[in-house]
N, C-alpha and C positions, 0 to 999 in steps of 0.2 A: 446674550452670552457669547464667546467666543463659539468660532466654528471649532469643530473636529477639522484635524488632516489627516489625511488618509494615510496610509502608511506603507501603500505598494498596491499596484498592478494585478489583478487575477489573468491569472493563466490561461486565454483565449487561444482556442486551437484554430490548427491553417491546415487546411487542407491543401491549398496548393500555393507556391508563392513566385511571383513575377521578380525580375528583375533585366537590368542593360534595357536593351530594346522590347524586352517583352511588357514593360510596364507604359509605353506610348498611351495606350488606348483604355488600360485600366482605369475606369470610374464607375465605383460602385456606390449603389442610388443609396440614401440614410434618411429615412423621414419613416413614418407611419404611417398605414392603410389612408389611404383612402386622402391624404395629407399634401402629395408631394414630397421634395426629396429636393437634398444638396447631393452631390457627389465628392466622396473623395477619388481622389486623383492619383494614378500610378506612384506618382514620385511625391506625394504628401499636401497637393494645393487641392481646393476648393474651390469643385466646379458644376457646371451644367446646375445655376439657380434655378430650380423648377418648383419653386412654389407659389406662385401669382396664379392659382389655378386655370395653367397651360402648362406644356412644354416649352423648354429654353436651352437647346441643345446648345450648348457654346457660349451659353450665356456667363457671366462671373462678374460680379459688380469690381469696381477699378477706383482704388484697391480692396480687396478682400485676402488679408494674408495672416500669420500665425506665422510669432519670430522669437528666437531664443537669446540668451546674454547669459556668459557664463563668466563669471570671477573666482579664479580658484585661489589659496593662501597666497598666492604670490602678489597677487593683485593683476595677474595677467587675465584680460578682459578679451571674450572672442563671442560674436556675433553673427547668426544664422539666421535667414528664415526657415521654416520649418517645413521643409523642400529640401529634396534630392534634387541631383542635376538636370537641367533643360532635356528635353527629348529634341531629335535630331531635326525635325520638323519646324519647331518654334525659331529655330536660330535667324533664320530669312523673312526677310518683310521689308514693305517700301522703306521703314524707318528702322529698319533693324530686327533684333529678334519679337517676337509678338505676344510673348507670353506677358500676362500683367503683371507681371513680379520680376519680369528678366533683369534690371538692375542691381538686385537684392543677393549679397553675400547667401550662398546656400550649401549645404552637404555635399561631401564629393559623389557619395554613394547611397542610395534608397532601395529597401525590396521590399514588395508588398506582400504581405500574407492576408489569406480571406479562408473565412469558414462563416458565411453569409447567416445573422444578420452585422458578425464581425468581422472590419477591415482592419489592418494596422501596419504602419510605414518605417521598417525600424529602420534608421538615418545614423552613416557612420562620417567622422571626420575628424584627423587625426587631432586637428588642433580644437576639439572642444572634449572636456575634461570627461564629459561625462557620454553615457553610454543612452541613444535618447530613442525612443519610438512615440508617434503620433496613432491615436488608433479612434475610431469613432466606429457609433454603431445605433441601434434605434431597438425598444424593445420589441421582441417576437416571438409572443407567449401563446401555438396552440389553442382555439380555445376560448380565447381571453380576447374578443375583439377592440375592445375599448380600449386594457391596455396594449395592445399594439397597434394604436391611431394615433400616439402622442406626436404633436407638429413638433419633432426637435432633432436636432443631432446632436449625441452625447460625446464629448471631445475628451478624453482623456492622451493626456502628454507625460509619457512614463521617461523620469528621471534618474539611473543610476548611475553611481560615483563607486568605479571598483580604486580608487585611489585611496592614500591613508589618513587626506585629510579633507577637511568640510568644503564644498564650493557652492557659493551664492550662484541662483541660479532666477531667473525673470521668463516669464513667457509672456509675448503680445499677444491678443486680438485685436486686428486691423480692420475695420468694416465701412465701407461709404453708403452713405442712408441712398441706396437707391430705389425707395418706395417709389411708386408712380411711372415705371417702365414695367414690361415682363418681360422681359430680353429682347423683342421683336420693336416693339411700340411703344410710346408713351416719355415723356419726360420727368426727372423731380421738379419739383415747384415746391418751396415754401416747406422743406420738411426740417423737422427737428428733432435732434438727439436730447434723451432726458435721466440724468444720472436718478437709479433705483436703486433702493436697500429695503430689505424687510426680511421679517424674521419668519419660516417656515411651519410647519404643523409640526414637523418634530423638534420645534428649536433651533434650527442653526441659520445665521445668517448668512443673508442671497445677497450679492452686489454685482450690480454691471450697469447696463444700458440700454434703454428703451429706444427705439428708431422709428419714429409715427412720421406723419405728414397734416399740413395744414391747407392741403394744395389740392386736395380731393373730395367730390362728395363721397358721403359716406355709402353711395352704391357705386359707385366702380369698382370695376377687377379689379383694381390695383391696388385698391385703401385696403389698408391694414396696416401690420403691426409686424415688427421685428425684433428680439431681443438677445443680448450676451449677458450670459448672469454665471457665478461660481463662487460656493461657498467657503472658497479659502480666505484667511484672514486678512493676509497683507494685498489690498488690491488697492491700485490708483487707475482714476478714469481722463479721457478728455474725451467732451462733448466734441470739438469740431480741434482742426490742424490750422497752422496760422495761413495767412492771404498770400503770402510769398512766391510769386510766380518761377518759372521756371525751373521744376522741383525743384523751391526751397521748403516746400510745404513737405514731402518725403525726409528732404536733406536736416531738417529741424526736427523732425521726431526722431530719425534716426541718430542723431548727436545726442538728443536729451536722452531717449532709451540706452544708446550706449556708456552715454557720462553716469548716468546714475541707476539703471534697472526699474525705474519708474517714468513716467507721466506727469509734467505738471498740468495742472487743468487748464482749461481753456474751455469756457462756457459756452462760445457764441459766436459764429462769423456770420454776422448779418450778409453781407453780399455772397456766401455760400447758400443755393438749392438743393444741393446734396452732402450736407458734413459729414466729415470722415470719423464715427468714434473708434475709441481707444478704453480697451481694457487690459491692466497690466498685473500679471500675478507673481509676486516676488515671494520667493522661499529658501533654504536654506539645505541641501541635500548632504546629510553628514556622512564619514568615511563608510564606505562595507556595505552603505541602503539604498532604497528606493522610493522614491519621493514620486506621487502622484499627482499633474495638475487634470483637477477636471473643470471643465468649463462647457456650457450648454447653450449652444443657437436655438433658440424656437419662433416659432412665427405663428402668425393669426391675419390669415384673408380669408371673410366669409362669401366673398361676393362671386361664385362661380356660376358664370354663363350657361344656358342651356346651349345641350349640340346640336338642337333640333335646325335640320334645316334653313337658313333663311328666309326661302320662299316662301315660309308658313310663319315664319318670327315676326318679320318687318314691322315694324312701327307699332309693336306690344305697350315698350317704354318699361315703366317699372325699374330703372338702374340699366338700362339698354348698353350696351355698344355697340360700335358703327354700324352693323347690318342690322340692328332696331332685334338681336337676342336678349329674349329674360335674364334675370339671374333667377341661376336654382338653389344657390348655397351649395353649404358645404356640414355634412353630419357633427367632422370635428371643433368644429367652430363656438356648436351651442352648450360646451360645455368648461367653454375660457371665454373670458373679458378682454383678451390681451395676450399680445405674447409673453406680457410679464407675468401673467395670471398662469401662460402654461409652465412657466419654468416653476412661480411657486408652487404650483400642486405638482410638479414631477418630481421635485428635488428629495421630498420625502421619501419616495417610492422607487428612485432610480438602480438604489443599490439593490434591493431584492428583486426587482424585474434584470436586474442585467444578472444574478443569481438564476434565474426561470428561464431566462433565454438561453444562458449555457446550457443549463439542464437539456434544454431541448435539443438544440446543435448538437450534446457530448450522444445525444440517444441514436444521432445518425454517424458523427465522425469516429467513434468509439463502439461501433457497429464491427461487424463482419462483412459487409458489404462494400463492394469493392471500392477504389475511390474516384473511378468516375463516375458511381453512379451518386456517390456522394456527393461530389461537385456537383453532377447535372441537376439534382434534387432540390438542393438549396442554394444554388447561386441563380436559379429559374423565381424562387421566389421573391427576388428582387421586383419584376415586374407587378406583383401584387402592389409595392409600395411607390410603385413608378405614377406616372398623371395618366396610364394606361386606365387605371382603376378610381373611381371618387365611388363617396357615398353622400347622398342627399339628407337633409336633417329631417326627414321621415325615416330615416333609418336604412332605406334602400339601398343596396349595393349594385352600381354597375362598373361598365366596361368599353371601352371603343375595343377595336380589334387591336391595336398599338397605338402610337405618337408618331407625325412627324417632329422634324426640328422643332417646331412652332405653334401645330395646334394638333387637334385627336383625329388619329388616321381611321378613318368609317365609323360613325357613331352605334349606340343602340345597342349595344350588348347582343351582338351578332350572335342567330343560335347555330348559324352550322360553322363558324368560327370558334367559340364555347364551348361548342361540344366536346370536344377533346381535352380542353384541360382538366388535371385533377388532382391541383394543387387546393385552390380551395374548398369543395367537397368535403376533402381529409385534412386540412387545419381548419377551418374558420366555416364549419358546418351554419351556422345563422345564418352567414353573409351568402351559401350556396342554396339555402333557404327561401330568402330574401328573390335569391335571382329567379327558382322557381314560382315562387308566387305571382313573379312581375310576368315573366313567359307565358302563365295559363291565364292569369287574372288581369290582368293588360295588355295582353299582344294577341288573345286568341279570343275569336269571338263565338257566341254559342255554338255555331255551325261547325266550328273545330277549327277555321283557317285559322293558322297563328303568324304573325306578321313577322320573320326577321331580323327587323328593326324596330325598335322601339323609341318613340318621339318623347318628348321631353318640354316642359312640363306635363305632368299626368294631367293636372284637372285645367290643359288650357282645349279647348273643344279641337281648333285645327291638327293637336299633335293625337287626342283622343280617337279622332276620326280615320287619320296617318297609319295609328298604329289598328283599327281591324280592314285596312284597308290595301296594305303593303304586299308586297310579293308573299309566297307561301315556301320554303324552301324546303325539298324533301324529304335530305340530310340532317335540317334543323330541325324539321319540328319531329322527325321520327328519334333524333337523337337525343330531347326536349323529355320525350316519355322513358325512354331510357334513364335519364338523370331524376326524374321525377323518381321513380322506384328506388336510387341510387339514394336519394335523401330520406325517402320513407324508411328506407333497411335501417342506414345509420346511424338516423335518429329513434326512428322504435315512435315518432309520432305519428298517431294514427287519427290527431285532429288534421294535421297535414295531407294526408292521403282524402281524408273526405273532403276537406276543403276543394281539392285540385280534381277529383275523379270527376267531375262533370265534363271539365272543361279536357281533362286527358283523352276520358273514353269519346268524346267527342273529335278529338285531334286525332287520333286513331283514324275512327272512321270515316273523316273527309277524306283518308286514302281512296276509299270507294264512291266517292261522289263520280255521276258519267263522266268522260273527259279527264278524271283523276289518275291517280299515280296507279290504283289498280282497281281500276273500273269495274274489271269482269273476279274479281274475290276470287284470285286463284293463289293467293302469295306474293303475285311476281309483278315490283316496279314494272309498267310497260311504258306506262304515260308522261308528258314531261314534267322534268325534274331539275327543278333547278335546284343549284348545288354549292359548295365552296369551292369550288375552281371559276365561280363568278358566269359558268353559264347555264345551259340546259342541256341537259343528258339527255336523247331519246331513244326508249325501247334499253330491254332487262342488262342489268350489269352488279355486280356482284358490292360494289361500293356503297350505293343507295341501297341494293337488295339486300345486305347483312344488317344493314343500319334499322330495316321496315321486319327483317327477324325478329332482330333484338327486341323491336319494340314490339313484337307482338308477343311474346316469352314474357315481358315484364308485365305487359296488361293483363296476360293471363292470371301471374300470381296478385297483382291488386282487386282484379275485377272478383275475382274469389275471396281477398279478403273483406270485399264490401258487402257482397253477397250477393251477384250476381255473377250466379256457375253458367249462364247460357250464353252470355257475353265471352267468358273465359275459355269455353268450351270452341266457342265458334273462332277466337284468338289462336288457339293450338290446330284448332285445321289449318289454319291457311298458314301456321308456320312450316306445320308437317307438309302442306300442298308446296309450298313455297322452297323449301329448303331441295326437296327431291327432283323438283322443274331445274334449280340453280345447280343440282352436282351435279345432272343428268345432263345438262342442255349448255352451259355459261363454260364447265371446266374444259378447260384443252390439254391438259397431261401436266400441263407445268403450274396455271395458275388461271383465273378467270378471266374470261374477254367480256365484250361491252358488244352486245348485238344490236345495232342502230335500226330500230324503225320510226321512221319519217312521218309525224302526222297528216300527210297530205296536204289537210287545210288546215289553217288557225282555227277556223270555226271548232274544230275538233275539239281543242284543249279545253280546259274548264276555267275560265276564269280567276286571273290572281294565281295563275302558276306559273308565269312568266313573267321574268323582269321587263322592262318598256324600253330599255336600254341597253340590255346586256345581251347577248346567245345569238343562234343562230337569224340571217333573215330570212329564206327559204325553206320552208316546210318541207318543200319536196327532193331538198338535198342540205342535209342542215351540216352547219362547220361548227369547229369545235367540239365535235366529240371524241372518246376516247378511243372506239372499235378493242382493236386487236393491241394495246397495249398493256404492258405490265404495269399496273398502277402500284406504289410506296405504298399506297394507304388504303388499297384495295379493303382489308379487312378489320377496318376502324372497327366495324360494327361490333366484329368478334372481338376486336378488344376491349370495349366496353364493356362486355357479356359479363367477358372473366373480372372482368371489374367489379360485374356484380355480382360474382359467382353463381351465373346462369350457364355455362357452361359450355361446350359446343355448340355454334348454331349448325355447322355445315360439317361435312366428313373431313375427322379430323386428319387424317391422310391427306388430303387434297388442302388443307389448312396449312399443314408441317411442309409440304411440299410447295405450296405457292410461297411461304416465308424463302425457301430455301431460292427458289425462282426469281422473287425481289433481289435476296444477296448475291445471285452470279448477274442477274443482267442488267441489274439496275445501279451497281455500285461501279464508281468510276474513278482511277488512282491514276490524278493527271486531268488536268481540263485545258492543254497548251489548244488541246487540235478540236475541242466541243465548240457547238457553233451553239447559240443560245439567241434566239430573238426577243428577248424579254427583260428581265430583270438577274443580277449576278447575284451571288450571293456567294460563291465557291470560285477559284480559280488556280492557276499556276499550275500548281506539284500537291493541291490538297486531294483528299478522299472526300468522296460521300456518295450519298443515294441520290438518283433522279427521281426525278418526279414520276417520269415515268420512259418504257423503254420498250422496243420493235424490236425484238428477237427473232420476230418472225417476218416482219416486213410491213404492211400494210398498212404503214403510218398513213391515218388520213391528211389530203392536203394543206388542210388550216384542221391543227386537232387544237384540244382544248391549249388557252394560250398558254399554262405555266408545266407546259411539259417537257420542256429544258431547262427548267431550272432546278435549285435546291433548295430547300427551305425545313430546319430543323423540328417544325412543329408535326412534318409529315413525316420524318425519318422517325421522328419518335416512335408515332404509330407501328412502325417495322419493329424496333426495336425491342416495344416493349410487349407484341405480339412475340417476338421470337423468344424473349424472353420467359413470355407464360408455357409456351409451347416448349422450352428447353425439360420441363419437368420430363418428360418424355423421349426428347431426341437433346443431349446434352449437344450438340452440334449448333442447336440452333440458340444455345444460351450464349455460347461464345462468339455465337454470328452478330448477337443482337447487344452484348459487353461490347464488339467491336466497330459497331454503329455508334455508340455511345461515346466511345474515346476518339474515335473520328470527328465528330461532332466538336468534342472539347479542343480537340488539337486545331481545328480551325478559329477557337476562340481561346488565342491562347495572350490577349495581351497586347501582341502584335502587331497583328495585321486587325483585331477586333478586341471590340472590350468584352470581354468575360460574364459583364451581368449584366447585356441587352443581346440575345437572338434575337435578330431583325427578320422580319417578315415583309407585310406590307407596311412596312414601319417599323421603328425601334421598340423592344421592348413586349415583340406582342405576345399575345395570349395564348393561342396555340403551343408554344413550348413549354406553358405550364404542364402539358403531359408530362414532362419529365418524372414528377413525383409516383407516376405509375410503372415506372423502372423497380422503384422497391416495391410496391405491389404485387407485382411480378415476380420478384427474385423472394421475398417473403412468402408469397400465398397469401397473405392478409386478408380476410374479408373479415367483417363485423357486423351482427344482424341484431339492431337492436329492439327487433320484434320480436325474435326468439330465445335472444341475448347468446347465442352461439355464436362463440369466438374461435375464428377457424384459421392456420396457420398451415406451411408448405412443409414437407418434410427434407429436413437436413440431407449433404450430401452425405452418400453410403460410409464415404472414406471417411467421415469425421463422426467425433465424440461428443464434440460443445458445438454451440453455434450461439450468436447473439444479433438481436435485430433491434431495429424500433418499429413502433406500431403507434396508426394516430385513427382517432375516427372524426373528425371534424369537432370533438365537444371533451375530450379527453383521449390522453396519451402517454406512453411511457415505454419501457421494453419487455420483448419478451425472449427466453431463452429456451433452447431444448437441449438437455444433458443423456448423453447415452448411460445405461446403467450394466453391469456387468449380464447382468440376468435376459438382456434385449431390450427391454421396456425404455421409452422414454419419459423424463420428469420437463413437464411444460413448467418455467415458470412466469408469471405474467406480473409485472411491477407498474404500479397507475404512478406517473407524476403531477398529473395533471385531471382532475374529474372525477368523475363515477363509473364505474363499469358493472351492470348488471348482468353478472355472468350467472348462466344454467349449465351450459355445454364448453368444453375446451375440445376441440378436434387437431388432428393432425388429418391431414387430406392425403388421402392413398392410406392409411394407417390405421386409425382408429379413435374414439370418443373418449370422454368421462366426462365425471361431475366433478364440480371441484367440492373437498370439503367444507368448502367454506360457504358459509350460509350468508346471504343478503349481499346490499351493492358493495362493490370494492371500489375505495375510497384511493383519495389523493395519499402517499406514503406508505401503500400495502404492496404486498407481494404474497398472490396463491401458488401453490404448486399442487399442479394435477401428474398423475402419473400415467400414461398410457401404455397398457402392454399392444403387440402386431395383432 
C-alpha cells in the first residue's frame, strides 16, 4: 500500500535555545538507554558516533551529512546541506577548515532549541524558498524502559513554504558504511550496503538501506548493523558513490542530486571497503503547509566488552579484544535481528511514543518551576542514554562513573559515585532496582563488606572473587542502604526489601566490625573511610557521619518492617548517640569540620577499608584530609534523608546555617586569581562553588586532592539541600535557584556543551542529582507501602501552582488550587501507570482521603481537598 505523509511537525517545546557562538559545543546525545547515541550538533550536523559500544568523542564517519534541493515554480533550484554556518574553530587546519562537510553549500544561520529528549535546528537562508528546521530525538517514556532503549535517532526535517506557490523539495541522507572502526581503532574491510523495503505491522512501507560488513567475525565490537529507512513514498537509493578520485565522487552526487532531486543507483564499488550509501526523499510542499520528512538511523552492535579490569580478563577469548576482555552484550540487542529489524518494529510505534515523550517533557516545561531547574532536570538526563550507562541481556543495568573520549571512565557502578544521583530512581524504577539487587546480591558478601566496584562478567570466578574482595567505601555502602529504602518506599515491593535485608542488615553492621568505621557503637564515623574524594578520611566528620545517620533511620524503618524491633531499636540509639556527639562536638558556629584521628598503625584498620593505591601513606600523619574545611557536599546524607522523607538528621539550625556557610564561602565569581592543582572545570569570569574552602585557615598541607576544584554533581548536593531547606528560610531557596543557574551559565554552549557535566569524564553520573532540584522545590515523596502521596505546600502569595511528579513506575502532574474558604484542592493526574493512593498530604498542612476508591490509572485525575 502506499505510505501516509505526514502532514506537519508537532510542536516541541525548547526550553532554552543556542545560537552565534553559543551553539560551538552544543551536541546533544539521541539514542536509547542503555544503546548509545549520535549526537546532534549545534549548527545541525551529526556527531560524536558513540554506538560501537564505547565512547567516540569526535568521532563522525566521512561523510555523514543531510542535504536539501529546493525548486520552486520558477525552476529556480538552490541547494544546502542541512547545516548552519561553520563554528569559528573548524575554519583552520593543516589542509584548511576540518569540519567533514566544510566544502558543502550550507545555511547562513542555525539556532538550536532543546527541551531534552527533543533537539531541533531551525536553519534560515534567504535563498531557499522554504522555511526548514532539522530536529531529532529518541523516545523517553518514564516508566517504560523498553521503550526508551530503542537503538535509533528519529530525524524529522520540517518543511514550510509561507510562499503562494508549490516547491519541490528533496532531502539526502549521506552515510559512509564505517562498520569495523569505533572512532579510536579498527578499520572497514569488505563491507556492504544493501537496498531494504518492507512493509511494517501497521502497513506502511519502510525504505532505505542496510550497512553490514563481511569483514568481521561475528564477535567483535565492531560487527554489527547500521540502518537509514523512511516511510515516505518517493525515495531513491545508492548503494555505494562512483570511484572518481579527487572528490569527484562528492562532485557527482552533488551534480546528479542537484540536476534532478534524486539518486541514480549504483549498486556496487568493488575496490570500496567503506561505500558511501544514499537515501533521497523527494516531495512536494504545497503553498500555506508543512511538509514533514521523517527518516530514522538505527543500529544493532551486540558485541560489548566487559570493563572488568584486564588483569583478571587476559586470555578469557570468547570474542576477546586486544587485552584478551569478554564480551558481555548488550540487553538491546536481544530483541532485534538487525538494525533493519529495529527500524521495522519502531516505525509502527514511533508516532505515539514521540506523543508520550512530550507528554512527559510538557509535565516539566509546562510546570511552574523555574526554567533552570527545568533545564538542569532534563538536559542531565541525557547521560542516562550516553555509553556512561549499558544494560547487559540479563536485564541488569549499570554504570562507569562517565566516559572518556574513548573508553568508560572507572568501571563498576561506583556506589559512592551513584549515590547521589536521582534521576533514575524517579523515571526508570526497575533499572534502580536492578542496580540494588547487584549492590547487595553481588558486591556484598555475608559479612556485610560490599565492594565499590563491581567486576564483570558476574558468573566469571576472577571478577566473582574481585567483587567480595574490593575496597569497602564508607559513603557507598552507608549510602547503598539509604537507596535500598529509597526503592522499597517507591515501589511498595516488599518481596524487594526481603530479598535484600540480609545482605542490608548485614552492611549495616560491618560499620561495627573492630578496626571498622565505628568500632566502639557510639554513632560516630571514627575509623577509616574511604570515600569519593578517592581517599580516606580519618576520625569523625559530618560528610560520612550524615550519610552513617541516614542509614541508620532507614534501617530502623525496614528492620521493623521485617520484624525485627530489636535490631531497629538498637538503629535509633546509635542515630540518637550519633547525631548529638556530631551537633555537640563536629559544629563550629558556621558549618561542620572533619577532626582527623591518625590510626597510628595500619595494623589498626580492619581489613578492605583501604584502597592499596589511593590515601594516605603515614598513619601517623595522614594527607588528604579535610580538617577544618567547608565541604559543598558536607550534608549529602541530609539530602538523601529528605529524599526519602526521613527528615532531619542533625539540628536543623546548624543544617540552614552550614547551607548559608557553603554559599558565602565557598562561592566564587571570578577564577582569574584561583590557583587550582588539579583538574579545571570552571574559569575566567564564571561563578560557582568549590569544593571546598578555609575560612578559617587551617588548610592541611596536602588536603584531599579535588579541593580546588569544581565539579557540578557536588554543587548539586548544595543546591538541592538549600533548596529543601528554603521551605523554612526562603533565603536559602534562592541561594540554592542561584547555584543552579550558575551551574547552567557555565554550560551554556559556548564554552561547554549543555548535555554533558563533566566530571572525571564526560557525561558523568553524579549530576544526575539534578532531578532532585524538583524534589525539593515540589516536596515530592511517594510511599508506596503506604501509598501516601506527599507534596510541598505552595508559596503563601499564590492561588494555583502546578508541578510534575514521577515515582520511577508511573507519572503525571499534580496541582494545588487555593479556594476562597482556605482549603486547598490537590489535584493528582497519572500519565503514565498506577497509583495506589490512601492518603494525599500537603506537608506543614494537612491529610485526606481521596474519594476515590482503588488504583488510579493512566488518564485519571483525583481531586482531594485539604482544609489547614
Amino acid at each position: 500500500m502506499t505510505s501516509p505523509r505526514p502532514t506537519g511537525p508537532k510542536s516541541w517545546p525548547s526550553i532554552r535555545a543556542y545560537d552565534g557562538p553559543h551553539r560551538a559545543r552544543v551536541a546533544m546525545p539521541v539514542g536509547g538507554i542503555g544503546t548509545g547515541t549520535v549526537s546532534l550538533g549545534g549548527r545541525g550536523d551529526l556527531r560524536d558516533w558513540e554506538i560501537i559500544n564505547r565512547p567516540a568523542k569526535g568521532f563522525a564517519p566521512r561523510p555523514a551529512f543531510l542535504a536539501l534541493r529546493t525548486r520552486d515554480a520558477s525552476g529556480s533550484i538552490a541547494v544546502r546541506a542541512l547545516e548552519g554556518p561553520l563554528d569559528d574553530h573548524l575554519y583552520e587546519g593543516p589542509l584548511g577548515a576540518t569540519a567533514p562537510t566544510h566544502g558543502l553549500p550550507r545555511f547562513r544561520e542555525a539556532t538550536f532549541h532543546a527541551a531534552y529528549p527533543f533537539g531541533r535546528v531551525d536553519l534560515q537562508d534567504t535563498d531557499i524558498p522554504l522555511h526548514v528546521s532539522l530536529g531529532a530525538w529518541n523516545p523517553l517514556v518514564p516508566g517504560a524502559v523498553e521503550d526508551s532503549s530503542l537503538p535509533l535517532v528519529a530525524l524529522q526535517i520540517g518543511l514550510t513554504n509561507p510562499g503562494s506557490t508549490p516547491v519541490e523539495a528533496s532531502v539526502a541522507f549521506v552515510l559512509r558504511n564505517f562498520i569495523g572502526t569505533n572512532g579510536e581503532t579498527g578499520t572497514p574491510n569488505r563491507n556492504v550496503n544493501e537496498f531494504r523495503s518492507g512493509t511494517t505491522a501497521d502497513g506502511r512501507t519502510l525504505t532505505g538501506v542496510l550497512l553490514r560488513t563481511d569483514g568481521l567475525a561475528d564477535t567483535d565490537e565492531c560487527w554489527g548493523t547500521v540502518a537509514i529507512s523512511t516511510p515516505m513514498p518517493d525515495v531513491t537509493t545508492r548503494l555505494a558513490w562512483t570511484s572518481a578520485g579527487w572528490g569527484g565522487a562528492l562532485l557527482e552526487f552533488w551534480d546528479t542530486f542537484t540536476a534532478t532531486g534524486h539518486v541514480t543507483p549504483i549498486d556496487a564499488n568493488p575496490s570500496d571497503h567503506a561505500p558511501i550509501a544514499t537515501v533521497v526523499v523527494a516531495t512536494t510542499v504545497p503553498a500555506g503547509t508543512t511538509i514533514t520528512v521523517p527518516l530514522t538511523l538505527s543500529w544493532h552492535f551486540p558485541n560489548r566488552l566487559s570493563w572488568t579490569p584486564e588483569g583478571i580478563a587476559v586470555g578469557l577469548g570468547g570474542g576477546a579484544n586486544a587485552f584478551g576482555l569478554p564480551v558481555i552484550g548488550n540487553e538491546y540487542t536481544s530483541h532485534f535481528s538487525d538494525a533493519w529489524d529495529v527500524a521495522m518494529q519502531a516505525a509502527p510505534c514511533l508516532d505515539a511514543l514521540e506523543n508520550r515523550s512530550l507528554a512527559f517533557v510538557r509535565t516539566v516545561t509546562m510546570s511552574d518551576l523555574p526554567s533552570e531547574v527545568q533545564e538542569a532536570s532534563l538536559f542531565n538526563i541525557s547521560t542516562l542514554r550516553s555509553q556512561t550507562c549499558f544494560r547487559t541481556p540479563d536485564g541488569n543495568f549499570w554504570g562507569w562513573e562517565g566516559t572518556f573520549d574513548h573508553t568508560g571512565s572507572c568501571y563498576g557502578s561506583c556506589t559512592h559515585v551513584w549515590n547521589y544521583e536521582q534521576t533514575v530512581p524517579f523515571l526508570f524504577g526497575q533499572l534502580a532496582r536492578t542496580a540494588r539487587r547487584l549492590e547487595f546480591i553481588e558486591g556484598t558478601r555475608y559479612d556485610g563488606h560490599m565492594a565499590f566496584r563491581i567486576a564483570l562478567p558476574l558468573d566469571l570466578t576472577a571478577a566473582r572473587e574481585r567483587n567480595v574482595s574490593y575496597p569497602a567505601a564508607a559513603d557507598g555502602q552507608m549510602g547503598c542502604i539509604l537507596k535500598a529504602y529509597r526503592e522499597w518506599q517507591l515501589s511498595g515491593d516488599t518481596t524487594l526489601l526481603h530479598d535484600l535485608w540480609p545482605r542490608i542488615r548485614a552492611s549495616l553492621a560491618y560499620a561495627w566490625i573492630p578496626g571498622g568505621w565505628d568500632a566502639d557503637r557510639d554513632g560516630v564515623m571514627e575509623g577509616t573511610q574511604h570515600n569519593t574524594m578517592d581517599v580516606e578520611y580519618f576520625g569523625p566528620n559530618i560528610q560520612m557521619g550524615a550519610w552513617y545517620l541516614g542509614a541508620l533511620r532507614a534501617a530502623s524503618h525496614m528492620a521493623r518492617a521485617v520484624g525485627e524491633p530489636d535490631f531497629a531499636a538498637e538503629c535509633t540509639r546509635l542515630e540518637e548517640s550519633g547525631r548529638a556527639w556530631m551537633d555537640a562536638n563536629l559544629w563550629n558556629g558556621e558549618y561542620y569540620d572533619h577532626e582527623i584521628r591518625p590510626p597510628a598503625t595500619w595494623d589498626a584498620v580492619a581489613p578492605g577499608l583501604r584502597h592499596p593505591s589511593m590515601g594516605a601513606r603515614d598513619p601517623n600523619s595522614p594527607e588528604w584530609q579535610l580538617g577544618a574545611g567547608c565541604l559543598v557536599d558536607q550534608l549529602i546524607g541530609q539530602v538523601l534523608a529528605h529524599v526519602n522523607g526521613l527528615g532531619h538528621l542533625l539540628d536543623p539550625g546548624h543544617i540552614r546555617t552550614t547551607l548559608h556557610s557553603i554559599a558565602r564561602h565557598n562561592r566564587r565569581s571570578g577564577f582569574h586569581d584561583h590557583f587550582n592543582p588539579m583538574r579545571s572545570y570552571v574559569g575566567g569570569d564564571e561563578t560557582a562553588l568549590l569544593m571546598a574552602s578555609y575560612p578559617r585557615g587551617e588548610r592541611p598541607a596536602l588536603p584531599f586532592p579535588y579541593y580546588a576544584e569544581v565539579m557540578t554533581g557536588f554543587e548539586y548536593t548544595a543546591a538541592v539541600g538549600m533548596l529543601y531547606e528554603g521551605r523554612a528560610d526562603a533565603s536559602l531557596r534562592d541561594e540554592g535557584l542561584r547555584v543552579i543557574r550558575d551551574i547552567r551559565a557555565r554550560y551554556d554552549g559556548k564554552r561547554r556543551n549543555p548535555f554533558d557535566e563533566a566530571e572525571c569524564g564526560h557525561h558523568y553520573a553524579r549530576a544526575m542529582l539534578a532531578w532532585g532540584a524538583i524534589l525539593a522545590l515540589t516536596g515530592f515523596h511517594w510511599s508506596g507501602v503506604t501509598g501516601v502521596f506527599t507534596i510541598g505546600t505552595m508559596d503563601s502569595d499564590t492561588d494555583t501552582v502546578n508541578w510534575p511528579w514521577s515515582n520511577g513506575d508511573s507519572w503525571g502532574t499534580v496541582s494545588q488550587r487555593r479556594s476562597a474558604s482556605g482549603a486547598i484542592t490537590v489535584s493528582i493526574a497519572v500519565a503514565h501507570g498506577t497509583l495506589a493512593v490512601t492518603t494525599v498530604r500537603i506537608d506543614g498542612w494537612g491529610s485526606n482521603t481521596p474519594a476515590h476508591h482503588g488504583p488510579v490509572h493512566a488518564g485519571t485525575t483525583i481531586h482531594v481537598d485539604i482544609a489547614p
